[in-house]
Each structure stands twice: as structure tokens, then as C-alpha cells.
mmCIF file of the C-alpha atoms, coordinates in Angstrom:
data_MODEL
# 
_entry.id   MODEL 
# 
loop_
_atom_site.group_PDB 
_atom_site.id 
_atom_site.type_symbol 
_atom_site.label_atom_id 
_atom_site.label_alt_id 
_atom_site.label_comp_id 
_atom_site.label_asym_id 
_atom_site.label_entity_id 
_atom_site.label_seq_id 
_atom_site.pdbx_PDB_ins_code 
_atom_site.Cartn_x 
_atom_site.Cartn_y 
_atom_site.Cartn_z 
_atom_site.occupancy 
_atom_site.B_iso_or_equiv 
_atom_site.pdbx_formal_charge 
_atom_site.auth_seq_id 
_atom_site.auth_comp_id 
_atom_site.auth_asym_id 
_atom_site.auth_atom_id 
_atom_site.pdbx_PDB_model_num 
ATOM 1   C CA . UNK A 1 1   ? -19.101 -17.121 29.122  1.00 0.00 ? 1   UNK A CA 1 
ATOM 2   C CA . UNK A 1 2   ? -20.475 -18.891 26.108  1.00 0.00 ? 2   UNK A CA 1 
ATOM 3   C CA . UNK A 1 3   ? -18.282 -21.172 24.219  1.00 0.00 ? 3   UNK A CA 1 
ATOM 4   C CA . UNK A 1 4   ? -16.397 -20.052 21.058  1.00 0.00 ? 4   UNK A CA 1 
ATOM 5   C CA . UNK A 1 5   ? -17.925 -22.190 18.302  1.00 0.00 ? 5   UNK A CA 1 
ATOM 6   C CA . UNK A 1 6   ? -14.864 -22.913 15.659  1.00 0.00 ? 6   UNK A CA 1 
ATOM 7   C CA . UNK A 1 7   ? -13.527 -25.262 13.437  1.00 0.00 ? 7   UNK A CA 1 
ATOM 8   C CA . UNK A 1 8   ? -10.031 -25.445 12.427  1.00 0.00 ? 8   UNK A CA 1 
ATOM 9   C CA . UNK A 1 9   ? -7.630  -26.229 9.378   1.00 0.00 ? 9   UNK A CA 1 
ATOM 10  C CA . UNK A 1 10  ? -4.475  -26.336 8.384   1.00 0.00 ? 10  UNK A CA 1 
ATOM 11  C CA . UNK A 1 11  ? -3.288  -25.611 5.043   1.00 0.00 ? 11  UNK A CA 1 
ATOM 12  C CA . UNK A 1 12  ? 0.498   -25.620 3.570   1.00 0.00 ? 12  UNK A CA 1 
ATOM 13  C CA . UNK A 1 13  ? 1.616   -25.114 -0.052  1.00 0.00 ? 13  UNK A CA 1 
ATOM 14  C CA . UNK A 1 14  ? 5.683   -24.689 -1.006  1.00 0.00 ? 14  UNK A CA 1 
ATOM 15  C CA . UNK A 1 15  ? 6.794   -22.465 1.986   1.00 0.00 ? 15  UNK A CA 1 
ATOM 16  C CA . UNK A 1 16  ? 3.670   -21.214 2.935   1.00 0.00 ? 16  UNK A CA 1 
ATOM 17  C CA . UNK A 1 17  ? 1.174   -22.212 5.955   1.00 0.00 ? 17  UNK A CA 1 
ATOM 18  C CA . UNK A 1 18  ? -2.356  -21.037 6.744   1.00 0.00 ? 18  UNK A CA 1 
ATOM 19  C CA . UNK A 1 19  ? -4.178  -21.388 9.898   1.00 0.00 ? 19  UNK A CA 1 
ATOM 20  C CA . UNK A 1 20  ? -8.100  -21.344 9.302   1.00 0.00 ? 20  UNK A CA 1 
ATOM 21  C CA . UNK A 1 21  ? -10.867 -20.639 11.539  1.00 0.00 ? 21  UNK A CA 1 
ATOM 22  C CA . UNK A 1 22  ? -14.294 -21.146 10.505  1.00 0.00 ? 22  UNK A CA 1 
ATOM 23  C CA . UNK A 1 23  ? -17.213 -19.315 12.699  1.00 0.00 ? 23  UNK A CA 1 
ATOM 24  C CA . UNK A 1 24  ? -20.577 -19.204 12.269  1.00 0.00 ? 24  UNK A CA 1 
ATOM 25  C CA . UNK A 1 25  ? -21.437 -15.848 10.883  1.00 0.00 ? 25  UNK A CA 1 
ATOM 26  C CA . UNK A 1 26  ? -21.949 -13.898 7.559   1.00 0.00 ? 26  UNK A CA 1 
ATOM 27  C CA . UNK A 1 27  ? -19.579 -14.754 5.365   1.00 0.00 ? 27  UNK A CA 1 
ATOM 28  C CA . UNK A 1 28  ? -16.839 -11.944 6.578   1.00 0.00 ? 28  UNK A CA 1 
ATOM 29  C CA . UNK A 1 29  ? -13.393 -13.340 5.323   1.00 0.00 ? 29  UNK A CA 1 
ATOM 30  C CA . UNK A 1 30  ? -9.912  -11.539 7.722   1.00 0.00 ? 30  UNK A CA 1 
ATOM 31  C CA . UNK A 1 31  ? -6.390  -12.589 6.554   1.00 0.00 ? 31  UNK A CA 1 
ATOM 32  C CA . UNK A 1 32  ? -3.781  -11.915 8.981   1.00 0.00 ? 32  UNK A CA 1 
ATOM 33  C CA . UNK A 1 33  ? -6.407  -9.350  10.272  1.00 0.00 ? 33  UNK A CA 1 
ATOM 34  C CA . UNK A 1 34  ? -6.648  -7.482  6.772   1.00 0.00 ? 34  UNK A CA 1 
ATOM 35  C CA . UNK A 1 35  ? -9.932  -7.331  4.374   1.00 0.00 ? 35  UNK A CA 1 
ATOM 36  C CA . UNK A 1 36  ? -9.962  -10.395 2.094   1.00 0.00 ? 36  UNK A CA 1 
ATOM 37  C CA . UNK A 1 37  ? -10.051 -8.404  -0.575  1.00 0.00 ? 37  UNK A CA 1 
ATOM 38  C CA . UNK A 1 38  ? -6.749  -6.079  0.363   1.00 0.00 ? 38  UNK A CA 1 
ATOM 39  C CA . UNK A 1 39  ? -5.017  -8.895  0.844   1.00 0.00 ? 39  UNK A CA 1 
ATOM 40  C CA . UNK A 1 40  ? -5.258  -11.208 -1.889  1.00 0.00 ? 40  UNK A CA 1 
ATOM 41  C CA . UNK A 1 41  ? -4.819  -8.603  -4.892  1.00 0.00 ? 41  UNK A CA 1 
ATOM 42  C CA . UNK A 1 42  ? -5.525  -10.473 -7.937  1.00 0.00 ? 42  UNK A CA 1 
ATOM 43  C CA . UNK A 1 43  ? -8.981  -11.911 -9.046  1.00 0.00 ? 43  UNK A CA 1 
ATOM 44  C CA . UNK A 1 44  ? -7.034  -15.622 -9.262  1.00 0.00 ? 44  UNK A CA 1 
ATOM 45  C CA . UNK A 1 45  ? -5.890  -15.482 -5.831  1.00 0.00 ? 45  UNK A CA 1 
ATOM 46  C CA . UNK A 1 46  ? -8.909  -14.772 -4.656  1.00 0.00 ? 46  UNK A CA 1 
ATOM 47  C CA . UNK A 1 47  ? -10.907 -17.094 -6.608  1.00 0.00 ? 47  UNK A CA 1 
ATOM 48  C CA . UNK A 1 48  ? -8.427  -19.797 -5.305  1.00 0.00 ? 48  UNK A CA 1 
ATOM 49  C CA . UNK A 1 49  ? -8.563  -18.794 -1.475  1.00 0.00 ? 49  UNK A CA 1 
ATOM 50  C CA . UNK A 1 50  ? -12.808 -18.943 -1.432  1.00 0.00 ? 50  UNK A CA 1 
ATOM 51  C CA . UNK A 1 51  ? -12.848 -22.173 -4.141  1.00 0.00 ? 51  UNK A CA 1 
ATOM 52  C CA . UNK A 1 52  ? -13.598 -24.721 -1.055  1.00 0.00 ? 52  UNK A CA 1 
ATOM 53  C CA . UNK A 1 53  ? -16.046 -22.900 0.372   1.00 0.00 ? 53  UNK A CA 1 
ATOM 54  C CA . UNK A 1 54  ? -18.110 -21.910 -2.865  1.00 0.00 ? 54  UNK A CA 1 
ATOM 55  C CA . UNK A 1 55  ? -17.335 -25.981 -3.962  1.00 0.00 ? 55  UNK A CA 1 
ATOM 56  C CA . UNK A 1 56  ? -19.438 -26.425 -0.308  1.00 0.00 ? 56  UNK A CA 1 
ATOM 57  C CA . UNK A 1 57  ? -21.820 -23.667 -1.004  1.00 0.00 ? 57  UNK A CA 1 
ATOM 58  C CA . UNK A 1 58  ? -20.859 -22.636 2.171   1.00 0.00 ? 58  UNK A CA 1 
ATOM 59  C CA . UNK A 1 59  ? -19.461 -18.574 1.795   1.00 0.00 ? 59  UNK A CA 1 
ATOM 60  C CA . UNK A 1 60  ? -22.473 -16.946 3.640   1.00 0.00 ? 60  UNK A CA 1 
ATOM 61  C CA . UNK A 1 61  ? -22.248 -19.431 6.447   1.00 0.00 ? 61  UNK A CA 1 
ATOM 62  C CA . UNK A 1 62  ? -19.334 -18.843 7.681   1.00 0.00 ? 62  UNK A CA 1 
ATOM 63  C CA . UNK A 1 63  ? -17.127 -15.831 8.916   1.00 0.00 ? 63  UNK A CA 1 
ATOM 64  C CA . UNK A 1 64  ? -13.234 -16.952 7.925   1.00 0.00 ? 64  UNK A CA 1 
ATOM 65  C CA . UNK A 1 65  ? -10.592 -16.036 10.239  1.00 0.00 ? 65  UNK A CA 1 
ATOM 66  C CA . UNK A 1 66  ? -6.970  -17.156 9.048   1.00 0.00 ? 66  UNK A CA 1 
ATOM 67  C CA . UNK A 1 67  ? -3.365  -15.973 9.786   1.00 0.00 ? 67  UNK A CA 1 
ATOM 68  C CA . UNK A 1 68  ? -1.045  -17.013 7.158   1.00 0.00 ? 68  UNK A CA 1 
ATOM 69  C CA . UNK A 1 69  ? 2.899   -16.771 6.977   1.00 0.00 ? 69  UNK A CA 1 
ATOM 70  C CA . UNK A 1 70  ? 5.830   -17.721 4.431   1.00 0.00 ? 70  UNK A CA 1 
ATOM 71  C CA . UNK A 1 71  ? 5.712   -18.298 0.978   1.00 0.00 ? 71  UNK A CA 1 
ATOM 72  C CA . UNK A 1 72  ? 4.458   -15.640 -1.768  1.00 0.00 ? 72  UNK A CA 1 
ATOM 73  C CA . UNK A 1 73  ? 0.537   -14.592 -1.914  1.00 0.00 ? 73  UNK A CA 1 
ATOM 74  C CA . UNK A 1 74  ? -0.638  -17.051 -4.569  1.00 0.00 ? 74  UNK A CA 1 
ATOM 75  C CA . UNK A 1 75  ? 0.853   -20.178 -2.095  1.00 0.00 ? 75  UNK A CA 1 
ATOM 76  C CA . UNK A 1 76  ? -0.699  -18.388 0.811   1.00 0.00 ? 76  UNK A CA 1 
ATOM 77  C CA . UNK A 1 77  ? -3.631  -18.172 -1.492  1.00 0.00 ? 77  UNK A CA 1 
ATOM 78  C CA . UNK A 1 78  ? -3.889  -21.550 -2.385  1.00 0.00 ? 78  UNK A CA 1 
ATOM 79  C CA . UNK A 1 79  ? -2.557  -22.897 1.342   1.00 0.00 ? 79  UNK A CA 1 
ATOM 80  C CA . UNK A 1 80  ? -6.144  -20.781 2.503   1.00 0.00 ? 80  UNK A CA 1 
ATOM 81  C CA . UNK A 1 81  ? -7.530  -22.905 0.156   1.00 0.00 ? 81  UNK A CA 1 
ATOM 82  C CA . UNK A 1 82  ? -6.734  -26.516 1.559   1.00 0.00 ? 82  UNK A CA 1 
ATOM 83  C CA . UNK A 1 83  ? -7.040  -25.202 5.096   1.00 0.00 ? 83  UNK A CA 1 
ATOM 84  C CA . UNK A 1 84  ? -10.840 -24.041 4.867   1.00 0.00 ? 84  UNK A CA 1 
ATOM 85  C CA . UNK A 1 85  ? -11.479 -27.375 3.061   1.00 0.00 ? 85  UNK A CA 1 
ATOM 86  C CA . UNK A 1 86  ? -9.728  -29.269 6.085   1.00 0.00 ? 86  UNK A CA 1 
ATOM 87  C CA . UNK A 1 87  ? -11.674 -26.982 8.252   1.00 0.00 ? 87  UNK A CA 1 
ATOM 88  C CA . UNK A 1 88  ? -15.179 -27.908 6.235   1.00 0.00 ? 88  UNK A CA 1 
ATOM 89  C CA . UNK A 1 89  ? -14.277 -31.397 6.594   1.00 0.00 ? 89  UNK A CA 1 
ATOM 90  C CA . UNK A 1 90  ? -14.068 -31.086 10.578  1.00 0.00 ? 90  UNK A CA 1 
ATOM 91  C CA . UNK A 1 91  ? -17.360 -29.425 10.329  1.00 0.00 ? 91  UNK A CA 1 
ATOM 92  C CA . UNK A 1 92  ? -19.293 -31.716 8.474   1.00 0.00 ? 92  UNK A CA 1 
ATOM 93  C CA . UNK A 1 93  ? -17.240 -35.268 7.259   1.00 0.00 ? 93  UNK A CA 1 
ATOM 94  C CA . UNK A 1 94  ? -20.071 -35.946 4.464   1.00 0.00 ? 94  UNK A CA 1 
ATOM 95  C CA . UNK A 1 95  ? -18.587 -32.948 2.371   1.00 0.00 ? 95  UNK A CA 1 
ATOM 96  C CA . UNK A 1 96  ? -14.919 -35.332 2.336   1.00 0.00 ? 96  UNK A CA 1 
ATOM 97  C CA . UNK A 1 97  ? -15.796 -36.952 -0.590  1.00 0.00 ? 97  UNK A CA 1 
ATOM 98  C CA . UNK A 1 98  ? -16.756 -33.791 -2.502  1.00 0.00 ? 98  UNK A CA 1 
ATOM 99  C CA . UNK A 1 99  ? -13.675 -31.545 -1.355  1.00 0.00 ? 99  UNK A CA 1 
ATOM 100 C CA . UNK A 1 100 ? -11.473 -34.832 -1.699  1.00 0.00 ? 100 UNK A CA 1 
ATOM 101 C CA . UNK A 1 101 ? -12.831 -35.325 -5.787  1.00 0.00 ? 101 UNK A CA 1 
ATOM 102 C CA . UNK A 1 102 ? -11.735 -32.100 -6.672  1.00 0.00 ? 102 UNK A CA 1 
ATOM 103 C CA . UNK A 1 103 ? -8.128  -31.992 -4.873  1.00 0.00 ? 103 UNK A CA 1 
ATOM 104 C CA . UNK A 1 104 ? -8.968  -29.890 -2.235  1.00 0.00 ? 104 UNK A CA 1 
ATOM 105 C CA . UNK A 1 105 ? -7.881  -32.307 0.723   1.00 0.00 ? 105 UNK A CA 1 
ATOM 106 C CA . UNK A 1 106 ? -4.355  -33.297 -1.202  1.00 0.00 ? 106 UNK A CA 1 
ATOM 107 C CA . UNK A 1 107 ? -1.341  -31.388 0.191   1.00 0.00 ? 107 UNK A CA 1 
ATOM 108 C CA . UNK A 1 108 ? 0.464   -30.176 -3.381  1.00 0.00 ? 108 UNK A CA 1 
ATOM 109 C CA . UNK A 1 109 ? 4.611   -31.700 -2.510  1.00 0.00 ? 109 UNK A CA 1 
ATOM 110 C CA . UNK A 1 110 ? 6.369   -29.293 -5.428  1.00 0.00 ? 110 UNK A CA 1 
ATOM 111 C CA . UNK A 1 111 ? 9.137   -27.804 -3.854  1.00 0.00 ? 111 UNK A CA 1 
ATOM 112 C CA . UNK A 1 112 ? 11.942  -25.222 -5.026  1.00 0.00 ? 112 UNK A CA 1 
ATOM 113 C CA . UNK A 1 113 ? 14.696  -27.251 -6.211  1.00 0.00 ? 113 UNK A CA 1 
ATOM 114 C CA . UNK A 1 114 ? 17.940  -26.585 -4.837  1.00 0.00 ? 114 UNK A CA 1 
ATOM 115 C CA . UNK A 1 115 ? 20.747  -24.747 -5.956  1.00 0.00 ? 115 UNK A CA 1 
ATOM 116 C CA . UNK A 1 116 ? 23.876  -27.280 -6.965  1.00 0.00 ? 116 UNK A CA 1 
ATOM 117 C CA . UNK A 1 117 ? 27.376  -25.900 -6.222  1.00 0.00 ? 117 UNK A CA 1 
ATOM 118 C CA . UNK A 1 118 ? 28.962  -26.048 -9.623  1.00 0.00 ? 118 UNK A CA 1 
ATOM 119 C CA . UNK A 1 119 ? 26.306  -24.927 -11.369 1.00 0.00 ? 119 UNK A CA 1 
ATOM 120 C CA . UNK A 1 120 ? 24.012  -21.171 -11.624 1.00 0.00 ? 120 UNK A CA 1 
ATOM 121 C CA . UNK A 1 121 ? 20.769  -22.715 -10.049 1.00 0.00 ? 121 UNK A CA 1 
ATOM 122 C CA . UNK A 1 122 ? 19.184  -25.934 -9.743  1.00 0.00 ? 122 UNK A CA 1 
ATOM 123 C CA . UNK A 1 123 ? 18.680  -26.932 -13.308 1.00 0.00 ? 123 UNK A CA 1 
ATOM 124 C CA . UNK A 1 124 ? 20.882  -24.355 -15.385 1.00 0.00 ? 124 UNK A CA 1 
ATOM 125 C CA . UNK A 1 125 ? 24.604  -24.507 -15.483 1.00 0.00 ? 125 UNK A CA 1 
ATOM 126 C CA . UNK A 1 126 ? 27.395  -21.850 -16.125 1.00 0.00 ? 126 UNK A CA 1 
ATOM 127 C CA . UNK A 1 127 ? 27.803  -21.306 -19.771 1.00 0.00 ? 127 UNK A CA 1 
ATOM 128 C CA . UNK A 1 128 ? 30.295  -23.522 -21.713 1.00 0.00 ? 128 UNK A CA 1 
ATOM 129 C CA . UNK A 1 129 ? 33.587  -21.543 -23.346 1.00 0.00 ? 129 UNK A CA 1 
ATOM 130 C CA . UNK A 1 130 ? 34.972  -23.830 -26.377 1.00 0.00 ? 130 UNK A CA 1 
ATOM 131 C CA . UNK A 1 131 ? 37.907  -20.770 -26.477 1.00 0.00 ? 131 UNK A CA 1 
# 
């Protein structure tokens, strides 16, 4: 049997992760094994999932297969992101210096800030009584 031609990347943003395959294909984009476009709703999400591959000029190249899990849609959107551009790098290492000038490469650290006991969230705090 031939061998499966792939190339693989990892992507995480807040709670979300993304595993992406790259193929050599057509361009056909599956998300957990849904059309692209059912998935990721909004025009921003899906601007944000593809930006790594259009930065490449890459779209028609490649079929993208990725399963993604946690987090709300735009992080999963934006987790696709960072793992096609991990995957791109795998596939060719001259594109690092492109994907890595525009961000694409850098793993984004914000976090939800805990809850503090004392207080009604992480920043805001119960209101004050004077009387």
C-alpha cells in the first residue's frame, strides 16, 4: 500500500487544541469531519482558520484535515490557525520566516483569570454597603 503523504501541526489557543493534517490535494478543508464552512459560522472565524495558508499561497494545494476540541469556535478558529502554519513549516522550513513575521508560529499565553474567593470573579468584587 502506498504511503500516506502528511504533514502535521499542532495548534492551541486559551482552552482550545487543534490537530492539523495537511495532504496533498485540492484545497478541501474537514473540521472534526464537518464542511469548513458549517463549522466555522462567521466570516472572521473563517478568515482566521485559512489566514496561514492564504499568507503561504498555499489553499489549493492542500486538502486540510483537523480535529479540534475545547475552547469556544473563535479559539478553535484561531488554534486551526497556528496548527496549519506549524504544519506549513514541517512542509517546507523556508516559509518560517514568513509565517514567523506575521505571528503565526507564536503560541498566544492569555488565559481566563481565575475566580478569587472573596470576591464575584477574577477582577470584580462584591459591591460595597456604606449602610
Amino acid at each position: 500500500m502506498a504511503e500516506l503523504v502528511q504533514y502535521y501541526g499542532t495548534g492551541r489557543r486559551k482552552s482550545a487544541i487543534a490537530r492539523v493534517f495537511l495532504r496533498p490535494g485540492t484545497g478541501a478543508f474537514k473540521v472534526n469531519g464537518r464542511a469548513f464552512e458549517e463549522y466555522f459560522v462567521t466570516e472572521q472565524q473563517r478568515v482566521s482558520a485559512r489566514r496561514s495558508l492564504v499568507l503561504a499561497e498555499m489553499q489549493g494545494s492542500f486538502d486540510v484535515v483537523t480535529t479540534v476540541s475545547g475552547g469556544g469556535v473563535s479559539a478553535q478558529a484561531d488554534a486551526v490557525k497556528m496548527g496549519s502554519a506549524r504544519a506549513l513549516v514541517e512542509f517546507n522550513p523556508e516559509l518560517r520566516k514568513l509565517l514567523k513575521g506575521e505571528n503565526l508560529l507564536t503560541r498566544d499565553a492569555r488565559q481566563k483569570e481565575r475566580k478569587k474567593y472573596g470576591q464575584r470573579g477574577a477582577r470584580a468584587r462584591f459591591q460595597f454597603s456604606k449602610r
